[in-house]
C-alpha positions as CSV (number, residue, x, y, z in Angstrom):
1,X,16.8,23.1,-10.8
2,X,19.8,24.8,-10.0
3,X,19.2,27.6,-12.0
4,X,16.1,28.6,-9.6
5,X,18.9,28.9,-6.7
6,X,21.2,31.1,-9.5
7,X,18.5,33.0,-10.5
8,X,17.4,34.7,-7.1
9,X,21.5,35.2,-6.2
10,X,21.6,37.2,-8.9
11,X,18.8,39.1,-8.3
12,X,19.8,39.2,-4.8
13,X,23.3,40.1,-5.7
14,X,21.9,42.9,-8.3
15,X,20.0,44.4,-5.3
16,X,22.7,44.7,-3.3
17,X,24.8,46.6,-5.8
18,X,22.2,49.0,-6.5
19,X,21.8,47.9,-9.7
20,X,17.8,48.8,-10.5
21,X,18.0,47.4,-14.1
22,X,19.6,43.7,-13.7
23,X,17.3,43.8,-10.6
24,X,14.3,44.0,-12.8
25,X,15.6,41.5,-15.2
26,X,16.2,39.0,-12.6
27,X,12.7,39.5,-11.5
28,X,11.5,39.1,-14.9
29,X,13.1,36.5,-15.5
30,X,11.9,34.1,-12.3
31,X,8.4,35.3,-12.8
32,X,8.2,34.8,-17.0
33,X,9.7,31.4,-16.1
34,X,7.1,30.4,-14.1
35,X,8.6,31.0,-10.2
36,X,6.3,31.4,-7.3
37,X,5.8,35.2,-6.7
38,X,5.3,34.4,-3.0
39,X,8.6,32.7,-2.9
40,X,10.1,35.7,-4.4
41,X,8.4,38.2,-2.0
42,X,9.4,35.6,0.8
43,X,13.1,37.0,-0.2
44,X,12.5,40.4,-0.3
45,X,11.2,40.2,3.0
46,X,14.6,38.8,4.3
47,X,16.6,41.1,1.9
48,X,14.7,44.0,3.7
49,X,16.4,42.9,6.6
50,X,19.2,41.5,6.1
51,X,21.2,44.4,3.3
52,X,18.8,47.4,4.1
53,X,18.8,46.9,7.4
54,X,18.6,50.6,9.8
55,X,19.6,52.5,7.1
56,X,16.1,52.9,5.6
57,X,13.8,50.6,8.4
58,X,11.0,51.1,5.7
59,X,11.8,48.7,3.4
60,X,10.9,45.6,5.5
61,X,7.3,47.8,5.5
62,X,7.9,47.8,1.7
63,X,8.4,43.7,1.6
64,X,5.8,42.9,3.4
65,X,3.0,44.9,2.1
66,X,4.4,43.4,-1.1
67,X,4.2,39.7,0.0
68,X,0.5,40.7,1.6
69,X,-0.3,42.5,-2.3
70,X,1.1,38.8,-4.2
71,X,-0.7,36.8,-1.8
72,X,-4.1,38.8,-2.5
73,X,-4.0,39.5,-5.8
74,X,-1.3,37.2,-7.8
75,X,-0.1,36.8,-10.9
76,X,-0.2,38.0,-13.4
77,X,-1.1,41.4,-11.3
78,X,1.3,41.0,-8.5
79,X,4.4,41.6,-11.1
80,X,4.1,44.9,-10.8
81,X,4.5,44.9,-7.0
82,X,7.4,43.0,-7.0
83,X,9.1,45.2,-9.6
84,X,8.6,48.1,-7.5
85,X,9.3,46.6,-4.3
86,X,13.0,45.5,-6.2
87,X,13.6,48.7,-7.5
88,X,12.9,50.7,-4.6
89,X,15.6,48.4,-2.9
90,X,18.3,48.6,-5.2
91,X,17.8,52.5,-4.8
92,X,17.5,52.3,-1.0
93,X,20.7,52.6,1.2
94,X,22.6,49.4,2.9
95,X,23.1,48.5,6.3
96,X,24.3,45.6,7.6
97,X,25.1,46.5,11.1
98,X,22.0,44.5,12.6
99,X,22.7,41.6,10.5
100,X,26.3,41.6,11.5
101,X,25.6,41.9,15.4
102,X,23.2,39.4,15.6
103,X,25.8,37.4,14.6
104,X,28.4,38.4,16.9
105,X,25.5,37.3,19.7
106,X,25.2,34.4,18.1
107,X,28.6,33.4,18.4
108,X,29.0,34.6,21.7
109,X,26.7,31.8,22.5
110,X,28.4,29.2,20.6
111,X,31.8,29.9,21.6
112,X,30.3,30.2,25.3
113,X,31.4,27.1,27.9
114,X,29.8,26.0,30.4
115,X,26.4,27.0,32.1
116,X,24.8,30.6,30.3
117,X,25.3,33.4,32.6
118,X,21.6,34.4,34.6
119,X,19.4,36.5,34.3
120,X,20.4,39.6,36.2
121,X,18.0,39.7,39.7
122,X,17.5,43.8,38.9
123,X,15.5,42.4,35.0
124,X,13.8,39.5,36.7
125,X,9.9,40.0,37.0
126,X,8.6,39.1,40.3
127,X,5.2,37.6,40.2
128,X,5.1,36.2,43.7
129,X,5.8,37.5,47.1
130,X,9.0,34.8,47.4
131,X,10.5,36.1,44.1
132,X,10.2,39.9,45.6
133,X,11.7,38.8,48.5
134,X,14.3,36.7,46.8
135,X,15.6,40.3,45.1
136,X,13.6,40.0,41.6
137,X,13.6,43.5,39.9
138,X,14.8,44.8,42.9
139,X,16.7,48.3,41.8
140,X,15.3,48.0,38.4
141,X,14.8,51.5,36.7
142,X,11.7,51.4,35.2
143,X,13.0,54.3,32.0
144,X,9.7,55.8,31.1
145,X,9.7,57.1,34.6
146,X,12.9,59.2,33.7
147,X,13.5,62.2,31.6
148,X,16.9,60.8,30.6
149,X,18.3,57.4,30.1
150,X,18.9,55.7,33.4
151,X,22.5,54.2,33.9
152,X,21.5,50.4,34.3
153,X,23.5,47.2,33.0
154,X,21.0,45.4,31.0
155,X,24.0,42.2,30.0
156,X,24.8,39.5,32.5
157,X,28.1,40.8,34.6
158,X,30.2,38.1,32.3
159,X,29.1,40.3,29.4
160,X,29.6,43.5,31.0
161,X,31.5,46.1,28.4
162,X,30.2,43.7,25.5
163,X,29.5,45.3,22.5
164,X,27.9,43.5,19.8
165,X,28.2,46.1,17.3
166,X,31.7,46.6,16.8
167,X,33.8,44.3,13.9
168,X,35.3,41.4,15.6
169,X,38.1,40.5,14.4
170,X,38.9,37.1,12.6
């Protein structure tokens, strides 16, 4: 019932606040009552993401290989891998910053009118001769051929300047 939903909030929530002893309850707690390790790991996976983020890129590492260890090896054995992957992410540092730009693009394009801006010609492949001589990747830096970053707008012009990462304000 509902308490399934409360449950994993709070173990989210104790995760998030780098709280490594409620986190272990809360795990303890779903998996004594019978929930679905998988389900569980399924989370972590997501939290990995989602709170961890850039600040320590590992941990999605850390949730998978933990979902892969449940889905081998199960309960009761598995408990133990969860508890550790919880643990190591209510110690790990939080980022946000991905989660938070992704949705900035995402509601760029749900705020956007109209037609989507193109593809820019310069980051269009050109598989036939008509495309080449249409302008596809025509002045396209290819970077690995650099030593330094190439100056190259990789945004549609309407975008130009955008910058997903910074705090929008509401």
């Amino acid at each position: 019932g509902e308490e399934h939903y409360n449950c994993i909030s709070a173990l989210h929530k104790s995760m998030r606040g780098s709280d490594e002893n409620a986190s272990l309850y809360w795990l303890a707690r779903m998996l004594e009552g019978g929930e679905d390790p998988l389900y569980v790991a399924r989370r972590l996976v997501r939290f990995a993401s989602e709170d961890i983020g850039l600040a320590d890129p590992l941990a999605l590492t850390q949730a998978v290989a933990a979902y892969q260890g449940c889905h081998f090896i199960g309960m009761p054995e598995c408990e133990v891998i969860l508890a550790q992957c919880v643990v190591y992410f209510a110690r790990a540092p939080k980022s946000i910053e991905v989660y938070r730009a992704y949705s900035n693009v995402k509601e760029c394009l749900r705020m956007h009118t109209g037609p989507l801006p193109p593809v820019p010609l310069h980051l269009r492949n050109a598989p036939t001769r008509l495309m080449k001589n249409l302008g596809y990747g025509k002045g396209y830096k290819y970077n690995p051929m650099y030593k330094e970053p190439v100056e190259q707008d990789y945004l549609p012009e309407e975008l130009k300047g955008t910058d997903f990462f910074e705090e929008r304000k509401t």
